[in-house]
PyMOL CGO cylinders between C-alpha atoms (Angstrom):
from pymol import cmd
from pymol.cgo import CYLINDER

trace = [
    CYLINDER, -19.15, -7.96, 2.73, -15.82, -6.49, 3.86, 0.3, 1, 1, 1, 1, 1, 1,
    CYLINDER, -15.82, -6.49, 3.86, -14.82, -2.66, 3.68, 0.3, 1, 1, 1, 1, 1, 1,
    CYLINDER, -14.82, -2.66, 3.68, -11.49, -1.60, 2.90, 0.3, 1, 1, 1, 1, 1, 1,
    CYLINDER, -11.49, -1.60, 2.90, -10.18, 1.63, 3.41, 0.3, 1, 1, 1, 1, 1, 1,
    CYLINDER, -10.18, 1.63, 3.41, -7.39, 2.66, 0.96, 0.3, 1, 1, 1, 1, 1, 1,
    CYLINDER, -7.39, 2.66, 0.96, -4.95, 5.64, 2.07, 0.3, 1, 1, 1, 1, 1, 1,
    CYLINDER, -4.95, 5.64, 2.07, -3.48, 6.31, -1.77, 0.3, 1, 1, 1, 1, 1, 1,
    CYLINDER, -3.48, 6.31, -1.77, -6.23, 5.31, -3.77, 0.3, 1, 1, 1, 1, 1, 1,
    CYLINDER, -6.23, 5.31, -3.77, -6.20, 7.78, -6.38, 0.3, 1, 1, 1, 1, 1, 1,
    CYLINDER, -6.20, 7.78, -6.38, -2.08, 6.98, -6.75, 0.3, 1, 1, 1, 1, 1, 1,
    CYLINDER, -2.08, 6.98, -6.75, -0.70, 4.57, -9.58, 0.3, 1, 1, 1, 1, 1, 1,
    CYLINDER, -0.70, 4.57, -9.58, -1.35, 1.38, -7.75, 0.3, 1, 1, 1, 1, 1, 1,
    CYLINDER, -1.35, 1.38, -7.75, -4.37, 2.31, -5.70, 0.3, 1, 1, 1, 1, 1, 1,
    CYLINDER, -4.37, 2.31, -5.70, -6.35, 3.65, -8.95, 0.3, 1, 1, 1, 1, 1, 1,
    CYLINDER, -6.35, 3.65, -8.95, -5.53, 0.10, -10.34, 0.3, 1, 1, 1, 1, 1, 1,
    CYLINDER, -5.53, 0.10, -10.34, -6.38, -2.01, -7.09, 0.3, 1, 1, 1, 1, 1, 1,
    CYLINDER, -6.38, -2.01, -7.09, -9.44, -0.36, -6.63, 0.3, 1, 1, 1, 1, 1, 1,
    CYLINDER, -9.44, -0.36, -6.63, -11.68, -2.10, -9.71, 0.3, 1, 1, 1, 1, 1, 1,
    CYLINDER, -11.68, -2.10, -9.71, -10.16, -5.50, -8.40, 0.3, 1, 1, 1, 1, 1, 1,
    CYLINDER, -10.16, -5.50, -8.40, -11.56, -5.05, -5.13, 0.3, 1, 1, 1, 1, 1, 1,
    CYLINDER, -11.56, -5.05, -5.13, -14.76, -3.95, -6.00, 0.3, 1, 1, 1, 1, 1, 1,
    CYLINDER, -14.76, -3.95, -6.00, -14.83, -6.93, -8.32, 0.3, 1, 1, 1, 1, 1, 1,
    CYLINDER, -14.83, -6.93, -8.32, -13.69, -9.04, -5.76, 0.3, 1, 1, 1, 1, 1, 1,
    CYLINDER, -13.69, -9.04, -5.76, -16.89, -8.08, -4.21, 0.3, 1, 1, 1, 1, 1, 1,
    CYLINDER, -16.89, -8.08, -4.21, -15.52, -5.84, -1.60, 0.3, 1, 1, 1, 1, 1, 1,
    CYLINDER, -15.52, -5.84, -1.60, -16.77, -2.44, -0.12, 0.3, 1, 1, 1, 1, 1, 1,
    CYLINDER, -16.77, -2.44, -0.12, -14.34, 0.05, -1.03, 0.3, 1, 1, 1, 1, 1, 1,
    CYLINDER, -14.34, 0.05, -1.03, -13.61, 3.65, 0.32, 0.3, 1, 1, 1, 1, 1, 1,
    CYLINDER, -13.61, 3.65, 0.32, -11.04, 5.92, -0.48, 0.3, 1, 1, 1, 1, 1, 1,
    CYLINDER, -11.04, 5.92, -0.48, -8.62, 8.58, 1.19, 0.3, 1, 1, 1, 1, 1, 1,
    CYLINDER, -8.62, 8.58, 1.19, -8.64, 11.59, -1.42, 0.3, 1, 1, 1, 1, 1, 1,
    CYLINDER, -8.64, 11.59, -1.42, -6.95, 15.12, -0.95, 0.3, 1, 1, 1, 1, 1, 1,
    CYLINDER, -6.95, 15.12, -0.95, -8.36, 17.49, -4.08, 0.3, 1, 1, 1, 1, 1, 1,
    CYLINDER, -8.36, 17.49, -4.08, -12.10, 18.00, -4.27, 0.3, 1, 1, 1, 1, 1, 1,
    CYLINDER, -12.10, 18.00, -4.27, -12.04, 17.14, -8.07, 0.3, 1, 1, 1, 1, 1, 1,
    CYLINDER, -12.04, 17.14, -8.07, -11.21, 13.47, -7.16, 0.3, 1, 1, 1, 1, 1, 1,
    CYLINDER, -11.21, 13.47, -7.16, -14.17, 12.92, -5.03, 0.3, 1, 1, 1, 1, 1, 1,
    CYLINDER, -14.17, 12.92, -5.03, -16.10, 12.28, -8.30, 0.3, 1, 1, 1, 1, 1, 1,
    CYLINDER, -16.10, 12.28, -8.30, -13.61, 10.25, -10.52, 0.3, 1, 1, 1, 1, 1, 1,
    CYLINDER, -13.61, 10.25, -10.52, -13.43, 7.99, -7.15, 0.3, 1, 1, 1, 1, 1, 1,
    CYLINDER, -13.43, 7.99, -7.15, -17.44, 7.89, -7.08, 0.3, 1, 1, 1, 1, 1, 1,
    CYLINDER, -17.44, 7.89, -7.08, -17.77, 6.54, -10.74, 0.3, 1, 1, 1, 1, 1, 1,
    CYLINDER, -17.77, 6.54, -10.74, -15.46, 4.00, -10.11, 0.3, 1, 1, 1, 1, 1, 1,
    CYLINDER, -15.46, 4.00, -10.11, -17.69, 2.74, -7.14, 0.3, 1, 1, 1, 1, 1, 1,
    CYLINDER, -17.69, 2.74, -7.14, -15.66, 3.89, -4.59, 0.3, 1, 1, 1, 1, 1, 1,
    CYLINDER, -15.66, 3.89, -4.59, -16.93, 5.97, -1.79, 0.3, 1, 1, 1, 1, 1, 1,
    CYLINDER, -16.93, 5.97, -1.79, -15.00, 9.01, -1.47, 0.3, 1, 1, 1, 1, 1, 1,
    CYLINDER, -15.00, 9.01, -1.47, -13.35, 10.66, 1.73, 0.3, 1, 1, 1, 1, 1, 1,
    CYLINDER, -13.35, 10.66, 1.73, -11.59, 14.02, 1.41, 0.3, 1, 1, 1, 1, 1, 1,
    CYLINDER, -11.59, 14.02, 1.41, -9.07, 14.62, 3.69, 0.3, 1, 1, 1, 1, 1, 1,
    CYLINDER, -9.07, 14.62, 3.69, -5.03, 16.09, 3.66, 0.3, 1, 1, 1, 1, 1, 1,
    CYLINDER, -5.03, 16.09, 3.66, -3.27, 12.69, 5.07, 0.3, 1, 1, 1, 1, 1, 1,
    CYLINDER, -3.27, 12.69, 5.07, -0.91, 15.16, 6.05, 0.3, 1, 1, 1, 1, 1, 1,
    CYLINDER, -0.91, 15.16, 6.05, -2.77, 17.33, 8.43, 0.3, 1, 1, 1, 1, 1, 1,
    CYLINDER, -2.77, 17.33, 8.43, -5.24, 14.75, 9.53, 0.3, 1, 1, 1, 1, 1, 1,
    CYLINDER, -5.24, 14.75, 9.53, -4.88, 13.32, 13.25, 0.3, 1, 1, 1, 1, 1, 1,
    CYLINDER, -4.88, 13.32, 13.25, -5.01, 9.73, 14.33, 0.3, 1, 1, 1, 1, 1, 1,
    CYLINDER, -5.01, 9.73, 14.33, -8.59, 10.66, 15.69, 0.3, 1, 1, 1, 1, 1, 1,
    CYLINDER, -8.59, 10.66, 15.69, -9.50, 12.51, 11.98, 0.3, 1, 1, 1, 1, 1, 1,
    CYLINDER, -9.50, 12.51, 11.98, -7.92, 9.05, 10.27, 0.3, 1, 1, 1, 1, 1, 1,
    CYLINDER, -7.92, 9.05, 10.27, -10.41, 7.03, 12.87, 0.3, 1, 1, 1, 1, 1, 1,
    CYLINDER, -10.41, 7.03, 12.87, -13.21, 8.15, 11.70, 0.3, 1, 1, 1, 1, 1, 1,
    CYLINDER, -13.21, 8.15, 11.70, -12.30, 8.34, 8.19, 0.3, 1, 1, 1, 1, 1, 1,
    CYLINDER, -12.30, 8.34, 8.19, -11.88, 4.65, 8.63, 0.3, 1, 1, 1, 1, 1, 1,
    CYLINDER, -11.88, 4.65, 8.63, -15.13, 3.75, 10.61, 0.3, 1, 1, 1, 1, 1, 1,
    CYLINDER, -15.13, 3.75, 10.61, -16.46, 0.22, 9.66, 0.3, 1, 1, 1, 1, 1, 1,
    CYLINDER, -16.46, 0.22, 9.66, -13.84, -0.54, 7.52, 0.3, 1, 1, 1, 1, 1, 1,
    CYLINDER, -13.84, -0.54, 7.52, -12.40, -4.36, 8.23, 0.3, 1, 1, 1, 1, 1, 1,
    CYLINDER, -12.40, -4.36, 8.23, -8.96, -3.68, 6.44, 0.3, 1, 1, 1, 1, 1, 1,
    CYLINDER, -8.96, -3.68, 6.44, -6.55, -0.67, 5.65, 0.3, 1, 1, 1, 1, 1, 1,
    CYLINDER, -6.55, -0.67, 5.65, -4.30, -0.46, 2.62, 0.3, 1, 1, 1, 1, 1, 1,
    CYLINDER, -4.30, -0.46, 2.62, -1.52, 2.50, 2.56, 0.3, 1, 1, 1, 1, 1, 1,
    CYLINDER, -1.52, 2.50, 2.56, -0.30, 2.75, -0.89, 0.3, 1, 1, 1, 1, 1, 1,
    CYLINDER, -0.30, 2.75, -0.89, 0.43, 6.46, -0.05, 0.3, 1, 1, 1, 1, 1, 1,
    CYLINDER, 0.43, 6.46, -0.05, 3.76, 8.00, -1.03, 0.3, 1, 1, 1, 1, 1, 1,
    CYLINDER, 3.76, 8.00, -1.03, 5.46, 11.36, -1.14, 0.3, 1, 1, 1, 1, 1, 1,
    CYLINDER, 5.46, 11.36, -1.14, 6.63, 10.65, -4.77, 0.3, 1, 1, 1, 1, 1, 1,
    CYLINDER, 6.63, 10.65, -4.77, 9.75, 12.90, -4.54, 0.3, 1, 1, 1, 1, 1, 1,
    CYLINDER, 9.75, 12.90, -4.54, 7.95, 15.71, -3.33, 0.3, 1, 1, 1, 1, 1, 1,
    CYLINDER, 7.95, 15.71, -3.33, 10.32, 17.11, -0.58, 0.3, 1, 1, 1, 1, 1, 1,
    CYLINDER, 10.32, 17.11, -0.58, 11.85, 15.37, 2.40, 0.3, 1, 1, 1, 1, 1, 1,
    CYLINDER, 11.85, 15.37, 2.40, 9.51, 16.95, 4.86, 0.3, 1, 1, 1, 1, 1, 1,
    CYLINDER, 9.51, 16.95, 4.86, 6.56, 14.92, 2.95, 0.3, 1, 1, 1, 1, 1, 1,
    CYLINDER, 6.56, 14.92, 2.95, 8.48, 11.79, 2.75, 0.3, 1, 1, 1, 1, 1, 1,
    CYLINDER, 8.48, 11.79, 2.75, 8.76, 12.12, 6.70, 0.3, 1, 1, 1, 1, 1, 1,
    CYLINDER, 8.76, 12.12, 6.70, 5.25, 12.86, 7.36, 0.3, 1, 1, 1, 1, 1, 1,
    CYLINDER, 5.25, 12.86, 7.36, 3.63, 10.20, 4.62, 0.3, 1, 1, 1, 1, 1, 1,
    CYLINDER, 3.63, 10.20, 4.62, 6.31, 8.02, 4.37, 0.3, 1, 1, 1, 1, 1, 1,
    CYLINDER, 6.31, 8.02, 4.37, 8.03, 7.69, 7.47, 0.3, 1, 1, 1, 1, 1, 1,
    CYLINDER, 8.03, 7.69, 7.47, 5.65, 8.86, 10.36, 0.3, 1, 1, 1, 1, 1, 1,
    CYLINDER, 5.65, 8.86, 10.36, 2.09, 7.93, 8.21, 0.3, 1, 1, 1, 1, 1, 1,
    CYLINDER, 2.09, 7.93, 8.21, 1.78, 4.15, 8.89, 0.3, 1, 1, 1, 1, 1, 1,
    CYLINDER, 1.78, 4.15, 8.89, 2.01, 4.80, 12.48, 0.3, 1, 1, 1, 1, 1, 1,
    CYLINDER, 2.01, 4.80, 12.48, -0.98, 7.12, 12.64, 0.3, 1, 1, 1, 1, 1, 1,
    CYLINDER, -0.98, 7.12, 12.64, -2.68, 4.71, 10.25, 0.3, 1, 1, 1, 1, 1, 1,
    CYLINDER, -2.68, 4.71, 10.25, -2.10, 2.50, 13.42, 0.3, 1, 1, 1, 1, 1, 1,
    CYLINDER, -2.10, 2.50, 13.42, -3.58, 4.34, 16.24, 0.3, 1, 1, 1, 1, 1, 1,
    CYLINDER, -3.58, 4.34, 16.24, -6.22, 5.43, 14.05, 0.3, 1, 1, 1, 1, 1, 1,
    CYLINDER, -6.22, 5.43, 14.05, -6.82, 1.50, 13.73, 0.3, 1, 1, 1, 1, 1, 1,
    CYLINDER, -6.82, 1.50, 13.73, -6.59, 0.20, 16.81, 0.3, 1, 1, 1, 1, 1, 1,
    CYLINDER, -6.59, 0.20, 16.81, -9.25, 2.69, 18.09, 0.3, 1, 1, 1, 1, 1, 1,
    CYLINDER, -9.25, 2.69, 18.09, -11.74, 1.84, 15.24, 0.3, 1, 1, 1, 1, 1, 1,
    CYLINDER, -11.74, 1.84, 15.24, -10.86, -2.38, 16.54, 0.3, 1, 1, 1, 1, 1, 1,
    CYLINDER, -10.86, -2.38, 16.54, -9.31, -2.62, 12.69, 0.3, 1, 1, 1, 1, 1, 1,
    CYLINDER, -9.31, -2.62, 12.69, -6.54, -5.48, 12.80, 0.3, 1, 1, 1, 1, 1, 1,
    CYLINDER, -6.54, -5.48, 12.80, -5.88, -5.95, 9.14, 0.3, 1, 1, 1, 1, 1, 1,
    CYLINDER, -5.88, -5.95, 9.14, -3.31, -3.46, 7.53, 0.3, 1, 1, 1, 1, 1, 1,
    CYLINDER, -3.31, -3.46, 7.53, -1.55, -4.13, 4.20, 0.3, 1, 1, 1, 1, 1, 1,
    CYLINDER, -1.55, -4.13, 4.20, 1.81, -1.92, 3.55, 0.3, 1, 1, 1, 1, 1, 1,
    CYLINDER, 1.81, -1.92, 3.55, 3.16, -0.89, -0.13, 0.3, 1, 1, 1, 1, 1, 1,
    CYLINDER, 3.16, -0.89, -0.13, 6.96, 0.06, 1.16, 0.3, 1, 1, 1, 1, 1, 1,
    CYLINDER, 6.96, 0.06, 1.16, 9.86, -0.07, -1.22, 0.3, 1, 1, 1, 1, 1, 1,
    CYLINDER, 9.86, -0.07, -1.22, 12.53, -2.69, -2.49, 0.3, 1, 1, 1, 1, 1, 1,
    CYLINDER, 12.53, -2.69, -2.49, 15.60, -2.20, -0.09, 0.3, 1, 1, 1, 1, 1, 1,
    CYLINDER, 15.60, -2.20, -0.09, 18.18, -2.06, -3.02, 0.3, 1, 1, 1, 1, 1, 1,
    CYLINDER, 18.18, -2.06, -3.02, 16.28, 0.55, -4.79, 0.3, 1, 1, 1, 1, 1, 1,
    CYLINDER, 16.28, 0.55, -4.79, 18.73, 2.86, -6.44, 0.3, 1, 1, 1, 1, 1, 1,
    CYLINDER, 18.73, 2.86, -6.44, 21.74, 1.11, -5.18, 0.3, 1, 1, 1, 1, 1, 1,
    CYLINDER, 21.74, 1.11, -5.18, 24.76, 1.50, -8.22, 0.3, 1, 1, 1, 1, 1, 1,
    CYLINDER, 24.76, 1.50, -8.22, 23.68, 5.04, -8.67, 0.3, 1, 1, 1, 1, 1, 1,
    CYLINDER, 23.68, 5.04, -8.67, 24.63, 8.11, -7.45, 0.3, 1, 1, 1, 1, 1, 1,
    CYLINDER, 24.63, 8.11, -7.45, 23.60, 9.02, -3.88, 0.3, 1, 1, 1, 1, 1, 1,
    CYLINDER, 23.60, 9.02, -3.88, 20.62, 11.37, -3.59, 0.3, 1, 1, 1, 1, 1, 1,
    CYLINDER, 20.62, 11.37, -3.59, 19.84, 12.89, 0.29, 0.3, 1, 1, 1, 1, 1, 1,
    CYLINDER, 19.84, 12.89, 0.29, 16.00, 13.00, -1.02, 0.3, 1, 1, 1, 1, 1, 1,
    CYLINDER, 16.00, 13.00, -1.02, 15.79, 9.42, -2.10, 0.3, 1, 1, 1, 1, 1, 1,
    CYLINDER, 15.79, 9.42, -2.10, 18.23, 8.58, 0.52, 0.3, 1, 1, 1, 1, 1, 1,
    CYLINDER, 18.23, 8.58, 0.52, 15.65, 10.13, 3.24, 0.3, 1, 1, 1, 1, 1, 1,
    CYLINDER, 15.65, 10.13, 3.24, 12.90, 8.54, 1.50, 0.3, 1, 1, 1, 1, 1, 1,
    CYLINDER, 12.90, 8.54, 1.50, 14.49, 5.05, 1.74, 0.3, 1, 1, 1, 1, 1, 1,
    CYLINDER, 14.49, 5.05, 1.74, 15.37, 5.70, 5.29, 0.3, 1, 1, 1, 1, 1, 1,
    CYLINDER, 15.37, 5.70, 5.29, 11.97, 6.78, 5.65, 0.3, 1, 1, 1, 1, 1, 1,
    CYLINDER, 11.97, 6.78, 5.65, 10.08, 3.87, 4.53, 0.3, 1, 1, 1, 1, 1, 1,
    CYLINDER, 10.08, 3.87, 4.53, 12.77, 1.52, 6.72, 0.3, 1, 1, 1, 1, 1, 1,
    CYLINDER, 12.77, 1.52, 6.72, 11.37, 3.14, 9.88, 0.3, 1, 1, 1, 1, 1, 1,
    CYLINDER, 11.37, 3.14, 9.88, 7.48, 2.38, 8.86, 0.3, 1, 1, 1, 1, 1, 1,
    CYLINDER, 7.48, 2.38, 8.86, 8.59, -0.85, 8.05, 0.3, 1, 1, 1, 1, 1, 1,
    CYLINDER, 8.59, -0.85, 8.05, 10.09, -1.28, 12.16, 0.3, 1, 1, 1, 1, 1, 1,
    CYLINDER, 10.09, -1.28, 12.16, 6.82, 0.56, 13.16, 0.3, 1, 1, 1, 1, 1, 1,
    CYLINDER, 6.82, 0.56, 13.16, 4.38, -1.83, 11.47, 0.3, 1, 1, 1, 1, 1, 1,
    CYLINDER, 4.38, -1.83, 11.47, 6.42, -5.14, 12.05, 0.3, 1, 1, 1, 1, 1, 1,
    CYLINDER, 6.42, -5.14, 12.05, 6.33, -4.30, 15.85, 0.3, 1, 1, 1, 1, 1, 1,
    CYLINDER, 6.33, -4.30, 15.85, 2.73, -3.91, 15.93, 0.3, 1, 1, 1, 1, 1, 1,
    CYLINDER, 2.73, -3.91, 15.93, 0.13, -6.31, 16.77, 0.3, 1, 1, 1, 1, 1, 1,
    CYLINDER, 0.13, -6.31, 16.77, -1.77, -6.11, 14.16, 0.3, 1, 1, 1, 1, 1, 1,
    CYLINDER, -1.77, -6.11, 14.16, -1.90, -8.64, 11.25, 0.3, 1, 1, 1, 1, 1, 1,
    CYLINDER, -1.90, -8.64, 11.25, -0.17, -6.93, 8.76, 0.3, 1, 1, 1, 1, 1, 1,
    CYLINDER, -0.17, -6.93, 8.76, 1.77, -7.84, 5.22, 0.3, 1, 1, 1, 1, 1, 1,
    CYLINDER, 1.77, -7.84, 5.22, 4.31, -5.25, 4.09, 0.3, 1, 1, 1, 1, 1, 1,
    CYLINDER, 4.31, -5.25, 4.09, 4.86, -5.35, 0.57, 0.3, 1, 1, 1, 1, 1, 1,
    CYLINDER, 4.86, -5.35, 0.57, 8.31, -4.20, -0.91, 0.3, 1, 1, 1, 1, 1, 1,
    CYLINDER, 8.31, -4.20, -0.91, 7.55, -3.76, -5.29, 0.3, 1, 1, 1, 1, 1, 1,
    CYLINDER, 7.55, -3.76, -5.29, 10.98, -3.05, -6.83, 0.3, 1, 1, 1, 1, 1, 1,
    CYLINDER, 10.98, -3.05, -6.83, 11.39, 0.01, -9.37, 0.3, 1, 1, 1, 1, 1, 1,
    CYLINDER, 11.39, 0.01, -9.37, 7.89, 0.45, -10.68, 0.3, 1, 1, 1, 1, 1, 1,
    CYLINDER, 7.89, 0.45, -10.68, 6.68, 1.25, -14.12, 0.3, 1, 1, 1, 1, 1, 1,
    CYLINDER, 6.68, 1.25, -14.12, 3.55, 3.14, -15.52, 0.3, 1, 1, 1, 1, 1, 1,
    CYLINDER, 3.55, 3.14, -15.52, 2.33, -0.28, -16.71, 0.3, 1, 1, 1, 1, 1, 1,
    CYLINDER, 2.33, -0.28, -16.71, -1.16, -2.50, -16.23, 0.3, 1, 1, 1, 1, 1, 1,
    CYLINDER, -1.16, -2.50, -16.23, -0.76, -5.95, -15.25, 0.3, 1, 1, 1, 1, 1, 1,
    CYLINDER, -0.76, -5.95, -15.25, 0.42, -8.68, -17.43, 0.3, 1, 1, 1, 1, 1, 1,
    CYLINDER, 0.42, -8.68, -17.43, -0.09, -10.96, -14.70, 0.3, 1, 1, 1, 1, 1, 1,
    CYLINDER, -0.09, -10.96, -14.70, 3.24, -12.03, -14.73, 0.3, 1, 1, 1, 1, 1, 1,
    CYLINDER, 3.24, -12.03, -14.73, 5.62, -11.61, -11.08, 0.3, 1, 1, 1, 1, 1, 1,
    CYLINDER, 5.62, -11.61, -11.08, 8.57, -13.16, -9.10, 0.3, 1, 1, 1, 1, 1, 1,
    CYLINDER, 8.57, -13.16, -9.10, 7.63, -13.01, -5.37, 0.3, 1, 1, 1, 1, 1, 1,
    CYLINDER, 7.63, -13.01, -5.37, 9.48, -14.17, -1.74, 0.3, 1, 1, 1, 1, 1, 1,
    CYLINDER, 9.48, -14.17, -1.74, 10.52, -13.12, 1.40, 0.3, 1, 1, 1, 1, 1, 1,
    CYLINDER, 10.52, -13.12, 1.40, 13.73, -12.64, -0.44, 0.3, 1, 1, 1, 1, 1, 1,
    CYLINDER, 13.73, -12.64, -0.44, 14.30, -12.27, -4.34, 0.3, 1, 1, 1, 1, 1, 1,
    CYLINDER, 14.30, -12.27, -4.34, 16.79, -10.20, -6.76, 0.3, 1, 1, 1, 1, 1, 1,
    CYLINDER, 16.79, -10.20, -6.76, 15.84, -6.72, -7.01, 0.3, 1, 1, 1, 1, 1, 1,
    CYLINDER, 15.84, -6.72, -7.01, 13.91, -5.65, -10.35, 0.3, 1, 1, 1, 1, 1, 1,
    CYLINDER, 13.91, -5.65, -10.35, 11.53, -3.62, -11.71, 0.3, 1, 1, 1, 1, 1, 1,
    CYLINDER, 11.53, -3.62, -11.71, 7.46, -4.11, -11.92, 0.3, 1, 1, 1, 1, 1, 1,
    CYLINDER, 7.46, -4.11, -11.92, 4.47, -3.05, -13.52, 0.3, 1, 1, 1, 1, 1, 1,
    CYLINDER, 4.47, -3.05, -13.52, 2.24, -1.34, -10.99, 0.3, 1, 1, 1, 1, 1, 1,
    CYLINDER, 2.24, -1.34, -10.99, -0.89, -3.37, -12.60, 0.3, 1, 1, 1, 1, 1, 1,
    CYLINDER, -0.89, -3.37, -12.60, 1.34, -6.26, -11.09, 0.3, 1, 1, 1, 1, 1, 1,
    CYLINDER, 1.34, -6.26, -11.09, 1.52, -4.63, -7.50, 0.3, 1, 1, 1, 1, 1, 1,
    CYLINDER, 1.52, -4.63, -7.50, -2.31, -4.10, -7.44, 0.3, 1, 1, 1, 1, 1, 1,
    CYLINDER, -2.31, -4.10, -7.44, -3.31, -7.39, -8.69, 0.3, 1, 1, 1, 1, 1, 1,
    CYLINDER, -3.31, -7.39, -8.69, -0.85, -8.86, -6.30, 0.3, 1, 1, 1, 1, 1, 1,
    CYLINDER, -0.85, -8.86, -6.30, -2.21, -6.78, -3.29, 0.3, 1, 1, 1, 1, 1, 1,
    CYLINDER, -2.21, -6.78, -3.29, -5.80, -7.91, -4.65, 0.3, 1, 1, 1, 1, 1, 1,
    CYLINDER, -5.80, -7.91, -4.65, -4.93, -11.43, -4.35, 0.3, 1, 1, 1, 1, 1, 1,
    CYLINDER, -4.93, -11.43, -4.35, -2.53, -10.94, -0.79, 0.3, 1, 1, 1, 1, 1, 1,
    CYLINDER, -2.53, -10.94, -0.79, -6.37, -9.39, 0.23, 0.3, 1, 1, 1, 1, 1, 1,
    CYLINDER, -6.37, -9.39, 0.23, -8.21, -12.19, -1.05, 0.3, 1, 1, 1, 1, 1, 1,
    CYLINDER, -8.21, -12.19, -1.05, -5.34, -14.60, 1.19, 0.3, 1, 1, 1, 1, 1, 1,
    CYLINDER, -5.34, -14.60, 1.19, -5.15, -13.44, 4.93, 0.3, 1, 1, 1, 1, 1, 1,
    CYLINDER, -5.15, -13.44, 4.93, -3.80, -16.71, 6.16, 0.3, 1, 1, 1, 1, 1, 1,
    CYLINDER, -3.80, -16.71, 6.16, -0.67, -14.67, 4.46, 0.3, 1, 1, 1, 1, 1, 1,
    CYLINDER, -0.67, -14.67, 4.46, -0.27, -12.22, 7.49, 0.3, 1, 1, 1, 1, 1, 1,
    CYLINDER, -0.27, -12.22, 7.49, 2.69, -10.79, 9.76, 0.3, 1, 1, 1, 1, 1, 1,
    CYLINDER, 2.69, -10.79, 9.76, 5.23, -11.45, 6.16, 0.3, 1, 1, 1, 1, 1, 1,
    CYLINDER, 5.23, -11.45, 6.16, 7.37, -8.82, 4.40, 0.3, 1, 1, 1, 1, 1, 1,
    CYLINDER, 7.37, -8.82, 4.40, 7.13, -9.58, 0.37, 0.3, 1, 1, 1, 1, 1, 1,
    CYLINDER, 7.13, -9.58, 0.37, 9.32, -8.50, -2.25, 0.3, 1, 1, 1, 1, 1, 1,
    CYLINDER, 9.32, -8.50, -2.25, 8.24, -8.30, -5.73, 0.3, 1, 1, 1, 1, 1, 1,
    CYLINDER, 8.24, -8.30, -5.73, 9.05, -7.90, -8.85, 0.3, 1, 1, 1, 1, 1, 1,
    CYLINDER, 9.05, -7.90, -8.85, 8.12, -8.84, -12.63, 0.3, 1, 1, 1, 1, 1, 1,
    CYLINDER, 8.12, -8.84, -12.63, 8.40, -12.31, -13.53, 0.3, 1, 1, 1, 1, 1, 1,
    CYLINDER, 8.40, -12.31, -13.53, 7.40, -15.78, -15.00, 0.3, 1, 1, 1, 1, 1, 1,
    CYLINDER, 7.40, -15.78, -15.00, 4.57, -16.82, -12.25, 0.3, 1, 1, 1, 1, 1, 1,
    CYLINDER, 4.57, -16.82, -12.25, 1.17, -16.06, -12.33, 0.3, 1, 1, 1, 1, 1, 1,
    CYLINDER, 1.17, -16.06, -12.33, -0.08, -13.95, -9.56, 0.3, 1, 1, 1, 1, 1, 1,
    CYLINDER, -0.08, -13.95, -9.56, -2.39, -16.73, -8.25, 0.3, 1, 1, 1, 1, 1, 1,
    CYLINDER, -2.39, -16.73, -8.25, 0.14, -19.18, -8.06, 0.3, 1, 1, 1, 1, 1, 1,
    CYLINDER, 0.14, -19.18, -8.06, 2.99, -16.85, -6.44, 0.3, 1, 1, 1, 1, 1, 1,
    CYLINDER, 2.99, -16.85, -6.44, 0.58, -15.53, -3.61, 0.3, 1, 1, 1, 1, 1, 1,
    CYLINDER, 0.58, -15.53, -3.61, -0.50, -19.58, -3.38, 0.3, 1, 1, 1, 1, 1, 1,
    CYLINDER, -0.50, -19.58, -3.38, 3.33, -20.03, -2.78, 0.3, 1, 1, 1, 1, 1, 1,
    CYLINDER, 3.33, -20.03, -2.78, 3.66, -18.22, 0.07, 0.3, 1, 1, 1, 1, 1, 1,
    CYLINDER, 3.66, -18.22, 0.07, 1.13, -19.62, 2.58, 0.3, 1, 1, 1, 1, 1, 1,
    CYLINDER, 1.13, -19.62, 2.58, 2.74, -21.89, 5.19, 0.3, 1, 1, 1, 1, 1, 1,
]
cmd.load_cgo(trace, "trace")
């Protein structure tokens, strides 16, 4: 049975990915930062670590991680001030990294974001920064050696899977449910021929199955 550690499991698409994996028969364990999640994690059969991603080291992160097979960052600053969206968003998948590679961990999936995300709206410097941001993690991760997937979701929406997505290595930007992202992320899991790809993703007319069948060469 594998272990997967999730960095972001108490956020909108972690929370939902979490009872598919479990389902799916995996061991799960999860990256929390208040004390008060520790137990919501627990009843949902995940075991719970506590720990600031922020302030944690690549040495704290290893040992967070220890005997996990796979790492999932779904972990975001959600428009909570550039500084954070530099720390989690930019500079966090490269700690994940090191933190990896000294635990012997070579599997590392990557929610990122949609490149034309807010494009025909007015400029923001936050959401600027926080594209910019998740561009650089992108470069960080794709250099690696590691077998990695980076997953771009377009505009996402407080919504539970309908099952329902468009996904490629290239597609027209959209919105999508985040019980989409998670079920597609279960399924990319359940599929690691699928490795060393950048998906976007987006609502649709396929079933998650047969779009994550779709892209193995």
């Amino acid at each position: 049975m594998s272990t997967i550690f999730i960095i972001g499991a108490t956020g909108g698409v972690g929370h939902r990915l979490t009872p598919k994996l479990i389902d799916a028969s995996y061991k799960v364990t999860g990256l929390h930062r208040k004390p008060e999640q520790a137990e919501v994690l627990r009843e949902s059969g995940v075991t719970p670590v506590q720990g600031d991603f922020i302030d944690m080291s690549a040495d704290d992160l290893a040992n967070a991680m220890s005997g996990a097979d796979i790492v999932v960052f779904s972990a975001g600053a959600a428009g909570s001030g550039m500084d954070r969206a530099t720390a989690i968003d930019g500079e966090g998948p490269a700690k994940v990294m090191q933190a990896m590679k000294q635990q012997d961990i070579r599997r590392f999936y990557l929610v990122s974001a949609f490149p034309e995300a807010g494009r025909g709206k007015e400029p923001k410097p936050g959401f600027e920064h926080y594209m910019k941001m998740k561009k650089q993690a992108d470069t960080d991760v794709v250099a690696s050696d590691l077998d990695w997937v980076i997953l771009r979701p377009g505009t996402l929406l407080h919504e539970e899977s309908d099952g329902k997505v468009n996904a490629g290595l290239a597609i027209p930007y959209g919105t999508v449910k985040r019980g989409n992202v998670a079920a597609f992320l279960a399924e990319l899991i359940e599929t690691p021929a699928i490795n060393r790809e950048i998906i976007e993703l987006t609502d649709g007319e396929t079933s998650v199955l047969e779009a994550v069948s779709g892209l193995v060469r």
